[in-house]
Structures are given as structure tokens and as C-alpha cells.
N, C-alpha and C positions, 0 to 999 in steps of 0.2 A: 938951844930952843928950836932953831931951822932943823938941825939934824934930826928930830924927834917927832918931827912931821914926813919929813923924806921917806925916815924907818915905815912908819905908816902908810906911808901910797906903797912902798914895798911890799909888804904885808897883806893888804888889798890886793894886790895885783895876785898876790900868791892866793887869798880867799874866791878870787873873781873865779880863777880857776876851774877852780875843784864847785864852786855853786852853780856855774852854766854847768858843770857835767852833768848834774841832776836833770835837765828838763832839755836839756840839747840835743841828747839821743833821741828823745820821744820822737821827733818830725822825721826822723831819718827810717824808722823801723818799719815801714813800707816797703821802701827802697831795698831793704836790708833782705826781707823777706822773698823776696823776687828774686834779689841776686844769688842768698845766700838757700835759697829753697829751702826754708826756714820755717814750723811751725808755730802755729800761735803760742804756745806752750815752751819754745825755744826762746822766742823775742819776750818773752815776760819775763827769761830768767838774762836776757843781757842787759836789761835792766835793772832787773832784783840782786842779779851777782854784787852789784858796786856797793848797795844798800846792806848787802847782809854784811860784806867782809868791812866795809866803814863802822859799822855800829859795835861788829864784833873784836876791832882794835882799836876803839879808841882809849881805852884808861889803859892799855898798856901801854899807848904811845904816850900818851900823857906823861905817866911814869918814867919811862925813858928819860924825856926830855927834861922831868926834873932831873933826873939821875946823870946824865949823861951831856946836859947840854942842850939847851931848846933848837939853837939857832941850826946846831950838829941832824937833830931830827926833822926840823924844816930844810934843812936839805938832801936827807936821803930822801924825805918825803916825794920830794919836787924828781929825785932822778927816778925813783921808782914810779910815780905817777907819769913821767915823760916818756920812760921805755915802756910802759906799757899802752900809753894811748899810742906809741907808736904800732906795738903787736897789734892794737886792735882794728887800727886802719890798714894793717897789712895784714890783717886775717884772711885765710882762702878757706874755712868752715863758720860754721854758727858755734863751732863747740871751741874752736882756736878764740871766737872772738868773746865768744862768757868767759874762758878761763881768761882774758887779757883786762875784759872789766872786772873779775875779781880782786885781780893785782892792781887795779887802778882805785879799788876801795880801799884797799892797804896803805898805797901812795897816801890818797885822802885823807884818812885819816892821821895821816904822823903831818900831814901840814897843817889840817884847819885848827886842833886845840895847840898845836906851837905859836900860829901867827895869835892868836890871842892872850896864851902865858906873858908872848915877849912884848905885847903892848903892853900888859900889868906893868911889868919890868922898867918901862922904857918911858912909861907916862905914871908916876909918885902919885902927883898932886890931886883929890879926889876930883875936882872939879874938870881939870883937864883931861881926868883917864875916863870922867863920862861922857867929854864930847869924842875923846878916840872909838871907844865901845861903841857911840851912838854910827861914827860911820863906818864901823867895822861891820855891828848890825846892818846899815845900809846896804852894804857891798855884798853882806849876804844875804841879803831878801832879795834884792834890784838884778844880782846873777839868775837865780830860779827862775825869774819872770821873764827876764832877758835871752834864756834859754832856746824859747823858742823863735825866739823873733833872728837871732844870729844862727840857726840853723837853717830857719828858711831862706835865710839866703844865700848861705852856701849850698843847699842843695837847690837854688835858684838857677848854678853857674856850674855845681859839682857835684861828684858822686856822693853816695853817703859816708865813702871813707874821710873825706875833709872833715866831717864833725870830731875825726880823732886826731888825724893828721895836721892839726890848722895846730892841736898842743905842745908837740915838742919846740916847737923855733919860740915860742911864747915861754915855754920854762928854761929855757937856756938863758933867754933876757933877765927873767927872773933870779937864775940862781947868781950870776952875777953880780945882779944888784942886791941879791942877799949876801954875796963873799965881801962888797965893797961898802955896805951902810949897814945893814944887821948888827948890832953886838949880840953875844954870847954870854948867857944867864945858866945860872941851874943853882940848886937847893945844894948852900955849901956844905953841909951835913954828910953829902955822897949817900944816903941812907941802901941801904940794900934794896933788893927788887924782891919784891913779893909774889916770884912767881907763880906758886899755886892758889894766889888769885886771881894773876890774870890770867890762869889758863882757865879755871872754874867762870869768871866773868865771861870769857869769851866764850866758851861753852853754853853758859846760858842766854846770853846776848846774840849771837848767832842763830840757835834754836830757838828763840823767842823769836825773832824777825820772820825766821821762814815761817814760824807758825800762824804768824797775823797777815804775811805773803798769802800762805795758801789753803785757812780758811774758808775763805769767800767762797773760792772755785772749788776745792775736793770737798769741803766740809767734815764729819766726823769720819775719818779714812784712817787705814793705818800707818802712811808715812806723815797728818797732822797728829793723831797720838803718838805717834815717837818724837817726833820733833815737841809737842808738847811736854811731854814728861820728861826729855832733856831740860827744856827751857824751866821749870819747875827746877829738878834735880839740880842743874846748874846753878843759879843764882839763888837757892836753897844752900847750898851746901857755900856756895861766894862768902855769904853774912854770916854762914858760922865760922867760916874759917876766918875774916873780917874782925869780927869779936874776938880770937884767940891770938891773931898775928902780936907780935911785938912791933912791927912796922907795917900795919895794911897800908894796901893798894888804896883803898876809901874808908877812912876812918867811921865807926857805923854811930860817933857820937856828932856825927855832920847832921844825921838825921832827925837828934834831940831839937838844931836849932829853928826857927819856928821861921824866922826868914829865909833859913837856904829850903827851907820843903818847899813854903809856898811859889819861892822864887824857880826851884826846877819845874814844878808844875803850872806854873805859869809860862817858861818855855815850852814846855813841850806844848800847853793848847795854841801857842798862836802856830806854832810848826804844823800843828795837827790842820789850823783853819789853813793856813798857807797852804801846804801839800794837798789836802783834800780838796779844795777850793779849784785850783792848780790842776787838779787831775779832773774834773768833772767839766769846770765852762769852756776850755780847747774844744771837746770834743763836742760840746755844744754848740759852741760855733762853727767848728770846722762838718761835722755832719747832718747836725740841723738848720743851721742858719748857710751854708755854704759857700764858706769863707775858707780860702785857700791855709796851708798851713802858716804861708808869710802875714796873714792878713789878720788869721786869729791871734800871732803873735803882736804884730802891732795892737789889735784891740786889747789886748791884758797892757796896755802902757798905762793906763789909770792907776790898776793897780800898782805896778811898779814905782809910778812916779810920785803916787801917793805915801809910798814908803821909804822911799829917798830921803824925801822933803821934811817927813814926822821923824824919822830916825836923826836925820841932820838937827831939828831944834828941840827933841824930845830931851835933852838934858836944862836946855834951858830952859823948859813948862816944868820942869820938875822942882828946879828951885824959886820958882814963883809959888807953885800951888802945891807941892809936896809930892812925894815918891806913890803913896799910896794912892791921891789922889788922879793924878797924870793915868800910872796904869788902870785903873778902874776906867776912865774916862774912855782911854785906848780900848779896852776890852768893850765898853759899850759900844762905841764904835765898829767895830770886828763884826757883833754878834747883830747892832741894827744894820749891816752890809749883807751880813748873810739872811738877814729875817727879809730882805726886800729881794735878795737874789731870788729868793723860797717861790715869787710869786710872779718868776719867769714864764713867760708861755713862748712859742712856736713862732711866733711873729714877735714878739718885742723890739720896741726898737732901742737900735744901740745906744741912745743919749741915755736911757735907763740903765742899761748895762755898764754903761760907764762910770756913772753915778754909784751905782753900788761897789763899781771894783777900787773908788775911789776909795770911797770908805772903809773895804776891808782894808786895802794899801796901810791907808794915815793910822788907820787902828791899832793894826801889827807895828808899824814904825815908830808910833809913841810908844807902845808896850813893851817890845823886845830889847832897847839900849837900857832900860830902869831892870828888866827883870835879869838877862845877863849880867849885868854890876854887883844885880845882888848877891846871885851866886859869886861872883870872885868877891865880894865884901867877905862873903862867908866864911872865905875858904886865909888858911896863912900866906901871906904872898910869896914865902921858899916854896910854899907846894900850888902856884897858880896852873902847872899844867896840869893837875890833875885837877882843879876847879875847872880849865878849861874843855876837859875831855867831860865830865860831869855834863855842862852846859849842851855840848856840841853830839851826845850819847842822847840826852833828851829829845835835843830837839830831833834827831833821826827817829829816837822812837815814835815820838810823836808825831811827826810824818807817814809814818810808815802805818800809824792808828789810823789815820785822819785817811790816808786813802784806801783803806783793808774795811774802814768800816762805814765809812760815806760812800763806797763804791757799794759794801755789801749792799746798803739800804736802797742804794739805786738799781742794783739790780734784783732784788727781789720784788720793786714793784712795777718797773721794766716791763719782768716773765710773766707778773697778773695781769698786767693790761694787755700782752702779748695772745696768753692766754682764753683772756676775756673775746678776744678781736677775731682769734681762730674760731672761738666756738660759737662765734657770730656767723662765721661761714657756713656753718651746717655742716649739708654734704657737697658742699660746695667745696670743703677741703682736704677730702678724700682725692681730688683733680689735681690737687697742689702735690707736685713731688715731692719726698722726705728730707732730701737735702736742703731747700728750698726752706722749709718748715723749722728743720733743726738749723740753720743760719740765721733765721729772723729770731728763734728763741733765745740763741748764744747772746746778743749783742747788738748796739747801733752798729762798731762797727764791722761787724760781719754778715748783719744784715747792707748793709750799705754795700761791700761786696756782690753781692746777693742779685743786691736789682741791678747794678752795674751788668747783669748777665743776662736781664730778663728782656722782654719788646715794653718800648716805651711806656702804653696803658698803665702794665703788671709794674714796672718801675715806680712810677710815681706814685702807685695806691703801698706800695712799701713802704717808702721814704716818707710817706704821711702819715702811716699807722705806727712805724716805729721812733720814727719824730717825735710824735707827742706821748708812744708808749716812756721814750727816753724823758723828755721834759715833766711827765710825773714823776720818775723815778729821779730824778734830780731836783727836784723840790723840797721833796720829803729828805732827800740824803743834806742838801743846805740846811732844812730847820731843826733834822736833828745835831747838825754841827752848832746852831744857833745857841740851843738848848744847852751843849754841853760846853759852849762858851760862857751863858751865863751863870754855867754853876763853880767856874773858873773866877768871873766877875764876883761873886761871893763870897767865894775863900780870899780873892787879892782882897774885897771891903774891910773883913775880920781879920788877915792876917800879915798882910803888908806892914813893914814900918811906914811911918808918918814919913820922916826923911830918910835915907841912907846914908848918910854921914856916920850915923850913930852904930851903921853895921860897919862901917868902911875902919874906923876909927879904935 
């Protein structure tokens, strides 16, 4: 019984990881920029690198790990994500350090759907593998938000290479304590690898990423139509060949069942509120309200701890008041956080702020341990890695939604109020340089840049117009996240089961 909890902090430790990677980098990429003489367009993709190559191997890792051995794949996971945060903290280009975050999306991926197969494995009893999920869920919600608060303070003391450099001594601990309490699972079957699925998956999975990446900024271009009609092509041709395998990679009669649908699409919206959420109020705080990067990471503790907290007793409200019920309750939660975020202004004060991020927190953390379960209810537990890369594929996508298209929305109405405020100038800003002009349109933060450059006057009337240009545009980007929470809140009403027993079983 002791052991099966031990495997679990282990497991966590290895999840803790790879979830501060996602938001850790963000505070450093200043730093980065400076050092590494780095264009905006370079530091978007040392970011996006981890995001595209994670999403685009996770069901073959998954597969692997059935195949091969879960425990076998959480540890190449762990060395290939160590030697590459090392290349990344030892990079001397911008381009040495994307190729090093790409290899560290690969790492990520062959650890985060292992450490959850091997808890399937490792925790039988339904009741007790909901309270493992609930703080596996924790651990990965509570890393993201935590992100940025343990970056700011390594770049409080250290360069920006610490935020890569701090991983390796931390996965050595890890792999150990993976050699010494870990066991070793895999689908006794040995069943063959399906590999022109996962190359067709990965192919569509990867060009599906970049394309929701770099919409926003290029819009209809010719490298989003290619990358689009990959992403098409790919997982077009994934389901046909799906349907003919003898052994797929994702069997496509997963999709018949009415619980694993609503239950993947219920991961991916809270990912969607999470990451979008996540990518919008930092930058609110930190360039509207002007609060250091350590400071706006402590202010997202509400949320964090709110999620901790729902995650940790979310299995036990569910057997009180039901599966179905619990997550509707959570989703309402999520989406009234976000309908009150909507109605942020330029001065708010933080106790409001908090309040809301509480809420999205406890929403996400009651929702996400009941909707993950479902998905591994769904799935046979010989093939839990590939329910767990299913899970862990969602919710990146659905991140990767949730800030491509609550960013869109924010910055398209951003550029009108931008626009509206120039052409308020008359010919007054014909006076204004063009650089000047085209930095305040890019962005808060390149506008922010901007006036850092200007005589105090010219500064402050920038940081005021594009303040509140931003605080509109991030209103509308929250209530359209609201909205498309509650049309999630819907489908779980209609299509969740009542209990999960009855899926588990």
C-alpha cells in the first residue's frame, strides 16, 4: 500500500517537470532576447518548438510504452529531456537553443502519458486510482502556474540559462528514484507498432500545431496553407488508415463511445481556459498593472492553489454528488471566473483578481481529475498508454487553441482601439515616427518597449493608450473563452455519465 504511494510522488516529480517547462521559459525570454540578439519571431518559436514536437509524439510514445514497457519509456523520456535542457542552457545561438527545446518536447512527451499509464497500473481499485489521477491532475495544473513564479526567481539571482540548467540535477534524482520504486508494465500481447500511424499522426499533429501557432500573426500566407493542408492531409489520411490497421495506433471505435468523446473534449476545454487564461493575465499584470515578473507570478497563486485544493478532494465530491454533476459544477465555475475576469479594467484591484483566478483554479481542479478517469475508463487498461497520450494530445491541443485564439481575439481588438487613438491624433501623427507607430500597433509588449525609449511625457500617454487598448482586447478574448466553456458545460450536462464506475467497470 506504502509503495503505491511512494511510485506516485515519483511520478509527480517526473510530471512537475516537464509542466513548469511550459510557463518557466516565458519570464526568461527577455533576458534571452538581449543576450541572444534574438528576434520576436525567433523567441516565439523557442517556445512553440517544445509545443509542436510534444503534441506531435505523444501517441507514439504512448504506443511505445505499451509496447515496450512504460517504466523503459519514462526513462529514456527523463534522459532525453535532461540532455536537452542541458543543450538549451548551454546554447551560444537562438537557433542551437529552439533545436534543443524541440528535443526537449520529445523528452516530454515519452514521460508525461508514461507517468499516467503507470499509475493506471499501479493504482486497480477505482476509487483509489481517482484520488491518484486527482493529484496527478494537481501536479499538472499547479506546475503551469507555478512556472512563472520559480522563474522569477531564478532570474532574481541568475542568468536565463538556470531556467534550463536548474533540470538536469533534478532528473538524475528522478531517474533513480524511477530505477528504485517504479515497476515495469506493458500490454502482454507485445502487439506490433503501427507505424504508418504514427508517422501520419505525427504529420498531422505537428502541422496542425504550427497552423493554430501561426495564424494569429501571418494569417492566410503560404507557409499557414501548407502547414494547413498538411495538418488536413495528415490526420485525414491517420483515420483512414486507423479503420484498415489490423492493430491501430487509436482504435477509431474509441470514438463510437459517448463517454471517451465528451470526456476528451472536456480535457481539452479546461487546457484551452488554463493556457489561454495563463497567456493573457501575466501580461496584464506585468505591463498594465506593473508588477514585476516575480510578483505577477506570485499574484496567479489563487489560481494555482485553487487547483491544488479541487483537484486533491474532486474525487471525493464526485462520489457524493456524481461524475456528471461535480464536472458541470467545475465547468460552471471556470466559465463564471472567466465571465468576471471579462470585466477587468486598468486599475482593478487585486482582491477582484484574485477572486476570479480563484475560481477559474477550483473549476479546472474539480473538472480535470473526473474528465481524465474518463478517458482511461474508456480505454483497456493493456493499452493505458495510449489512453494516456489521448488525454495528454488533448490537452496540448487544447492549449495551444485556447492561446492562438483568445490571443487572436485580443489582439484584433487591441489594433482597433490602437487604431481608433492614432486617428484621434489627426495630423498630429504624421510628427510620430514610423517605428514608433508600427511598435505601439504590434503589441503591449512592444509597445512597452517603445516608451521605455521615449521622454517621460511621450511614455506615459503610451502606456495609457495601450493599457487600456490591451484591457479591451482581453475582455472580449476572456468572454469569448466564457462562451466557449459553456458550450463544453452543455455537452458534459447531456453527455457525461451519472457515475464513472459504470465506465471504469
Amino acid at each position: 500500500m506504502q509503495r503505491r504511494w511512494v511510485v506516485l510522488g515519483v511520478l509527480s516529480a517526473a510530471l512537475a517537470l516537464i509542466s513548469l517547462d511550459n510557463t518557466i521559459v516565458n519570464v526568461a525570454l527577455p533576458s534571452m532576447q538581449e543576450d541572444l540578439d534574438a528576434s520576436t519571431a525567433e523567441l516565439q518559436w523557442v517556445v512553440d518548438a517544445y509545443s509542436v514536437l510534444f503534441a506531435g509524439t505523444l501517441l507514439l510514445a504512448g504506443a511505445l510504452g505499451d509496447r515496450f514497457g512504460r517504466r523503459r519509456i519514462l526513462l529514456i523520456g527523463l534522459v532525453v529531456f535532461g540532455l536537452a535542457s542541458l543543450g538549451a542552457g548551454l546554447a551560444p545561438t537562438v537557433e542551437l537553443l529552439m533545436a534543443a527545446r524541440a528535443v526537449m518536447g520529445i523528452g516530454g512527451a515519452f514521460i508525461m502519458p508514461s507517468t499516467l499509464s503507470i499509475l493506471v497500473q499501479v493504482f486497480r481499485e477505482p476509487r483509489m486510482r481517482a484520488q491518484a489521477i486527482g493529484i496527478w491532475a494537481a501536479v499538472a495544473g499547479v506546475g503551469v502556474a507555478l512556472g512563472p513564479i520559480i522563474g522569477g526567481l531564478l532570474l532574481e539571482h541568475f542568468s536565463w540559462h538556470s531556467v534550463f540548467l536548474v533540470n538536469p540535477p533534478l532528473i538524475v534524482l528522478v531517474l533513480g528514484s524511477t530505477l528504485l520504486w517504479v515497476p515495469e508494465s506493458r500490454d502482454e500481447s507485445r502487439p506490433q507498432l503501427d507505424m504508418r500511424g504514427a508517422a501520419l499522426s505525427s504529420l498531422g499533429l505537428i502541422a496542425l500545431v504550427v497552423t493554430i501557432i501561426q495564424l494569429p500573426e501571418q494569417g492566410i500566407a503560404p507557409t499557414t496553407i501548407i502547414s494547413a493542408v498538411l495538418a488536413v492531409g495528415g490526420l485525414a489520411g491517420f483515420v483512414w488508415w486507423e479503420r484498415r490497421a489490423s492493430r491501430p495506433l487509436l482504435p477509431m471505435t474509441l470514438f463510437t463511445q459517448r463517454t471517451f468523446v465528451i470526456a476528451i473534449v472536456t480535457v481539452a476545454l479546461v487546457y484551452f481556459a488554463l493556457m489561454g487564461a495563463f497567456f493573457l493575465l501575466p501580461q496584464f499584470l506585468q505591463l498594465v498593472q506593473s508588477m514585476s515578473p516575480l510578483q505577477s507570478g506570485v499574484a496567479m497563486l489563487p489560481g494555482a492553489g485553487g487547483l491544488l485544493v479541487a483537484s486533491l478532494v474532486s474525487p471525493s465530491i464526485a462520489q457524493r454528488i456524481g461524475t456528471r454533476t461535480t464536472v458541470v459544477v467545475g465547468l460552471v465555475l471556470v466559465m463564471l471566473g472567466l465571465g468576471l475576469a471579462s470585466t477587468y479594467r486598468v486599475d482593478t484591484s487585486y482582491w477582484f483578481i484574485a477572486v476570479t483566478l480563484g475560481l477559474i483554479g477550483i473549476g479546472m481542479g474539480v473538472t480535470l481529475p473526473q474528465a481524465t478517469n474518463a478517458v482511461l475508463g474508456s480505454v483497456p487498461r493493456e493499452r493505458s498508454g495510449l489512453g494516456s497520450a489521448v488525454n495528454d494530445a488533448m490537452g496540448e491541443l487544447g492549449g495551444s487553441f485556447g492561446v492562438a485564439i483568445l490571443g487572436a481575439v485580443m489582439s484584433v481588438f487591441y489594433r482597433s482601439r490602437i487604431e481608433e487613438a492614432i486617428t484621434a491624433l489627426g495630423d498630429r501623427a504624421a510628427s510620430i515616427p514610423a517605428q514608433v507607430l508600427d511598435g505601439v500597433r504590434e503589441s503591449l509588449a512592444s509597445a512597452s518597449l517603445v516608451a521605455q525609449r521615449l521622454p517621460q511625457e511621450y511614455a506615459s500617454e503610451v502606456r495609457e493608450v495601450t493599457g487600456a487598448a490591451f484591457v479591451a482586447g482581453m475582455t472580449w478574448a476572456l468572454l469569448a473563452g466564457a462562451v466557449i466553456v459553456l458550450v463544453g458545460l452543455v455537452l458534459a450536462w447531456r453527455m457525461f455519465p451519472v457515475r464513472l464506475e459504470r465506465v471504469e467497470e
